[in-house]
N, C-alpha and C positions, 0 to 999 in steps of 0.2 A: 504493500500500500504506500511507505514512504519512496519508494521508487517512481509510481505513478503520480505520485504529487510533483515528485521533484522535475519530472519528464514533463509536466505539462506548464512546469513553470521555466524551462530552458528557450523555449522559443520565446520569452521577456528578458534571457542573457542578454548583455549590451555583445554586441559582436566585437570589439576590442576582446573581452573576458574572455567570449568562446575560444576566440583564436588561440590566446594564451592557455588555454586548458587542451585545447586541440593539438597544440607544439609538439606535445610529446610522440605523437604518433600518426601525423603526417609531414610531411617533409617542409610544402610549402605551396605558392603558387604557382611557382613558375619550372620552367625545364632544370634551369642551373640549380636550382635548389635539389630537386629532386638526383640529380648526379651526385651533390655535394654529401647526399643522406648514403646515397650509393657509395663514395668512394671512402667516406670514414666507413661505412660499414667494412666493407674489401681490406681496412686496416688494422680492424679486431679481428678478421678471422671467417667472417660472412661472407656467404654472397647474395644476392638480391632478386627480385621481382619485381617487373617496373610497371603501374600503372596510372592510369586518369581519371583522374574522380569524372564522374557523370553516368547519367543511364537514363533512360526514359525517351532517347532522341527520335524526332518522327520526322525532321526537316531532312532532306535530302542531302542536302548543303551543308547543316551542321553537322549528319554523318559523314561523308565526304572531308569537312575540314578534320572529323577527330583521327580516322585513319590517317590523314598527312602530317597531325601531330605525333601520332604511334610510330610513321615513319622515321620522322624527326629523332623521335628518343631514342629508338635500333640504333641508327645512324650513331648518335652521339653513345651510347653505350659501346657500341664497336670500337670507336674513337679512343676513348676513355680506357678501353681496357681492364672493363668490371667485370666480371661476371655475374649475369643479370638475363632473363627473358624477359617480353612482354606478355603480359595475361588482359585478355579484352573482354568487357561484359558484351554482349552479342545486344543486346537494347540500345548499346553508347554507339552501334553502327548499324543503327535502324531497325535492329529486328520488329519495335513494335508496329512499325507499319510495313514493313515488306523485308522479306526474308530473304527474295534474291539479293537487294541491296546488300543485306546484311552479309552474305555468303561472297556475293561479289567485291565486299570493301575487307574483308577477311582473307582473299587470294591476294590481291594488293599489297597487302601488310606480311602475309607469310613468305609472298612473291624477295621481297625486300630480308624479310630476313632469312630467308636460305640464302640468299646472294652474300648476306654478311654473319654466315655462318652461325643464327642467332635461332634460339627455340623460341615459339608461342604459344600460348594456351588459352583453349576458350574456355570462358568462367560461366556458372551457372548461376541463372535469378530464380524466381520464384514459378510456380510449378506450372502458371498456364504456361510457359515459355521453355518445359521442357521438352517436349517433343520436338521441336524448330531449331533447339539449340542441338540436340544428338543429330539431328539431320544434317545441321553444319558442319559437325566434328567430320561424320562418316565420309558425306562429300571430300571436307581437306585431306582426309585420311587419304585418300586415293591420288592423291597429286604430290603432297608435302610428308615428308618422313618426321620433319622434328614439330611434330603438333602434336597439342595433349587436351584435355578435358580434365572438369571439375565436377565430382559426382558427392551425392549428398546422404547423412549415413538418414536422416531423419525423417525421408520418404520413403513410404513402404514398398512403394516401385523398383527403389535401385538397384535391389537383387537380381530380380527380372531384368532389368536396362544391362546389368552387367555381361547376360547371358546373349543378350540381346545385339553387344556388338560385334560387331565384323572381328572375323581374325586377323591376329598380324600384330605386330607390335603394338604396344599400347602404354603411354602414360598416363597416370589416373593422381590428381591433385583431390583428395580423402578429406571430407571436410561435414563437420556437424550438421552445417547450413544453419544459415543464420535469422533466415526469412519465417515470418511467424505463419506457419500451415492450418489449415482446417483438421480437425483431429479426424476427419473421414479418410484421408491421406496421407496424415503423418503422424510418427511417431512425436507424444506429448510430453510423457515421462522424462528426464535426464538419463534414469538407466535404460532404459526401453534406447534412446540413441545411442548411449555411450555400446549396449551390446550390439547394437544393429551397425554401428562404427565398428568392430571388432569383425561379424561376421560380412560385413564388404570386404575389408583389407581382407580375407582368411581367404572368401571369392577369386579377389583381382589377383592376389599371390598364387591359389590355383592353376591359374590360366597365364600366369607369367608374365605379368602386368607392370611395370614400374612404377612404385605406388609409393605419393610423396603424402609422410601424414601431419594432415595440418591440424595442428591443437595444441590449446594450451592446458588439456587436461591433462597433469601428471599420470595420476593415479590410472586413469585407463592409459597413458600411453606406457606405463611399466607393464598393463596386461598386453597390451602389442610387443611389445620387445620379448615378453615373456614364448609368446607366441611365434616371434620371430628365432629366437634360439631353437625351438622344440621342432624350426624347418630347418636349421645348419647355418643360418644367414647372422652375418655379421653385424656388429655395430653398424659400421659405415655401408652398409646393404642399402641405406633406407633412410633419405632425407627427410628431415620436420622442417616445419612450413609454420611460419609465427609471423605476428604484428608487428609490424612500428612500434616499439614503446609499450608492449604487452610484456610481463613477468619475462624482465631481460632476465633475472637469474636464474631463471628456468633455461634460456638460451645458453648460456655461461656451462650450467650442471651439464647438459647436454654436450657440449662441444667439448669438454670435457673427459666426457666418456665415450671420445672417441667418433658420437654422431654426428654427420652433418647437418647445417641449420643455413638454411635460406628465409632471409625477408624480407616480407612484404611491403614495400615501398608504395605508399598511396601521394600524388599530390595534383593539384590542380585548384582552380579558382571555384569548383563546387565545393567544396572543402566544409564549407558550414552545415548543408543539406548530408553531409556525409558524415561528420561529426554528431548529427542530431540521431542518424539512426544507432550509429555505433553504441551511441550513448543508453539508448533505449535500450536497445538490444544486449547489453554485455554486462551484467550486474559488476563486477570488477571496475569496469571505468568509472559507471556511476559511483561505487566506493572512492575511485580515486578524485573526483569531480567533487564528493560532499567535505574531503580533507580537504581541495586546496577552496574551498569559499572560507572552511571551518580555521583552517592555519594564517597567523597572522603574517602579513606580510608575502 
């Protein structure tokens, strides 16, 4: 209950505040910033994920400009010398209104980074938009070898969806999903996901999957690793997949013992509309949202 209070008192944050509570876990607005988050990352020991705030686009033109900024960023990641992919929400390049577009501004962008020897992945939104986005995937699959997908452990589909795709190499980005579901659909529970998160990876590892697990749940990601030992697989078999600014000493622990950790770099001038959900959505930030109004100074 105090969570919904404090959510529905955020869109009366002065946008100065936000930004400054936002710092931690987005880069910035602009490209340069966003390198800048990349290249200290690449100095502790990371490597990164590059993407652009936004989703929802129906304009033509605005999908069109955001693939030539996708472009852009490959570009300057190659440059730079990061290691880094881009991951695109399939909406920021028109899926909500035409799908070719989408699929169309998606070859464009993958076009460009096989040329600069760079991976992409397409991200998943919420569930009217799943079937459109495996359409996408399967399509690139047939053209572009370094392309991957985000599959979500919280729909009861994805078991199905796993069996469901084409053979052949496959990277699979392992993720709670964050988008709140109709409980006709999805999993509601915490355990109910956190196990339906275990029996995806056990799936995707099955069928020989490269399967990056994103979470910042400890405790089940010690049941993966546990899981992971009892197939022969190594530590570094099996990259984690973290936030900007989410439980760095989780990051630390991890890299530590050996596993790999990529993150995820968000930035762009939506940044507030992406700040508000994060916030809603992730009990954790809200905690860290009601310290810094509560801490002086």
């Amino acid at each position: 209950m105090l969570n919904r209070l404090l959510v529905k008192g955020l869109g009366f944050v002065p946008t100065p505040v936000m930004r400054q509570l936002s710092s931690r876990y987005i880069a910035g607005e602009e490209l340069a910033d966003e390198m800048r988050a990349l290249t200290e990352l690449k100095g502790r020991g990371f490597t990164g994920i590059f993407d652009i705030l936004g989703e929802g686009i129906r304009s033509r033109e605005e999908a069109s400009q955001t693939a030539d900024d996708y472009i852009r960023g490959a570009e300057a990641i190659a440059a730079a010398g990061v290691d880094a992919y881009v991951s695109i929400k399939p909406t920021h390049l028109g899926l909500a209104s035409d799908e070719n577009l989408a699929l169309d501004l998606y070859r464009r962008i993958a076009t460009r980074c096989a040329e600069l020897g760079l991976f992409m992945r397409v991200e998943m939104e919420d569930h009217p938009t799943t079937d459109a986005t495996l359409r996408i995937f399967e399509a690139l699959r047939t053209d572009f070898e370094r392309v991957g997908i985000v599959l979500q452990s919280r729909l009861f589909r994805t078991l199905d969806d796993i069996d469901a795709l084409a053979p052949g190499p496959l990277d699979v980005r392992l993720v709670k999903g964050i988008y709140i579901e109709p409980p006709e659909i999805a999993h509601t529970r915490a355990g109910d996901i956190r196990d339906a998160f275990l029996a995806c990876a056990k799936k995707l590892w099955d069928r020989g999957a490269n399967v990056r697990l994103a979470t910042h749940d400890a405790p089940m990601a010690d049941r993966l690793f546990e899981s992971m030992s009892r197939r022969g697989m190594r530590s570094q078999d099996c990259e984690l997949q973290v936030l900007l600014g989410v439980q760095e000493p989780l990051w630390q622990r991890w890299k530590l013992e050996g596993r790999p950790v990529r993150v995820y770099v968000p930035y762009g001038p939506d940044w507030k509309a992406y700040s508000l959900r994060r916030l809603t959505r992730n009990p954790q930030l809200m905690r860290a949202v009601i310290k810094n109004f509560l801490t002086p100074g």
